[in-house]
N, C-alpha and C positions, 0 to 999 in steps of 0.2 A: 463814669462810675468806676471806682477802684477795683480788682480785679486780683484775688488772690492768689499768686503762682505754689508757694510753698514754702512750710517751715524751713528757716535757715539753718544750716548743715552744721557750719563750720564758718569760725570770725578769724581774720588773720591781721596782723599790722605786719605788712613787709616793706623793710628798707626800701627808697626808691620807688615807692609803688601805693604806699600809703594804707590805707582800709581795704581788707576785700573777703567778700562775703562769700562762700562756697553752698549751691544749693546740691538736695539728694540728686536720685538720677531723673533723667528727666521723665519717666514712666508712671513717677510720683506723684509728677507736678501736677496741681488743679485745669491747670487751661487747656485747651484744645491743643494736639501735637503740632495742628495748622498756623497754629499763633507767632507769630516771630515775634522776639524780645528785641532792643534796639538797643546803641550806644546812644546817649543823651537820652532816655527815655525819662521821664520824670515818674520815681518811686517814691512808696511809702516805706517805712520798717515800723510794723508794730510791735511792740514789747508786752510780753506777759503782764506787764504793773500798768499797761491803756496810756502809753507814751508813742505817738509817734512821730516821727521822724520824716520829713517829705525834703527827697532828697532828687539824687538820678545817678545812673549810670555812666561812670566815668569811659571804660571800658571793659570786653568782654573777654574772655580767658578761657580757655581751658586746663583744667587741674589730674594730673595724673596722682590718684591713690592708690596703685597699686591692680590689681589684674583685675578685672570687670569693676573697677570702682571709679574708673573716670569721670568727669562731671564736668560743669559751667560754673564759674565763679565772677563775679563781677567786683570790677575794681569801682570803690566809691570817691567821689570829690574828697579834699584833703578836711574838709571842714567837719566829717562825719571820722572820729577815732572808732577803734574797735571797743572800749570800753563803753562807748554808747547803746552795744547792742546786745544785748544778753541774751540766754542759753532760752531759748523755744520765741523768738522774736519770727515773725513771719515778715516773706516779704510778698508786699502788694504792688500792680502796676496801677499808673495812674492813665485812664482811657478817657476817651470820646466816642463814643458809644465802642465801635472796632477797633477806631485809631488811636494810637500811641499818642500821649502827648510829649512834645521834645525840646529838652531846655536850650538855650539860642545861647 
């Protein structure tokens, strides 16, 4: 069952690096602090207009915005642009019941 982490932050298209989605900090997030997020996990991004996107975690980052603003961003597959995602699109994990599912 999908698993709402939190409204996406911030969409980026970086050279080299492709789509990457920057969430709040993690205090914000909906899930347990205990939860680990994974590379290859298999996500969703909902969009305000009920578009979603079932996608995964390409890799995981961290993003310096300046003094207590640091955060996690994930870099998405090249198939997912930043114009896919728009401003209050949420992103969801896709679970088994605890466990992550993980694209091969």
């Amino acid at each position: 069952m999908p698993k709402k982490v939190a409204t996406i932050d911030g969409v980026y298209s970086i050279d080299n690096i492709e789509t990457v989605i920057a969430l709040p900090q993690e205090d914000q997030w909906l899930i347990a602090p205990t939860e680990s997020i994974h590379r290859r996990e298999r996500i969703q991004i909902r969009t305000p207009n009920g578009r979603c996107i079932s996608t995964f975690i390409r890799d995981i980052e961290m993003i310096n915005r300046g003094r207590d603003r640091g955060g996690v961003c994930f870099c998405l597959p090249r198939s997912v642009v930043a114009e896919d995602i728009s401003n209050g699109s949420e992103l969801w994990l896709e679970r088994d019941g605890e466990e992550p599912l993980l694209e091969r």
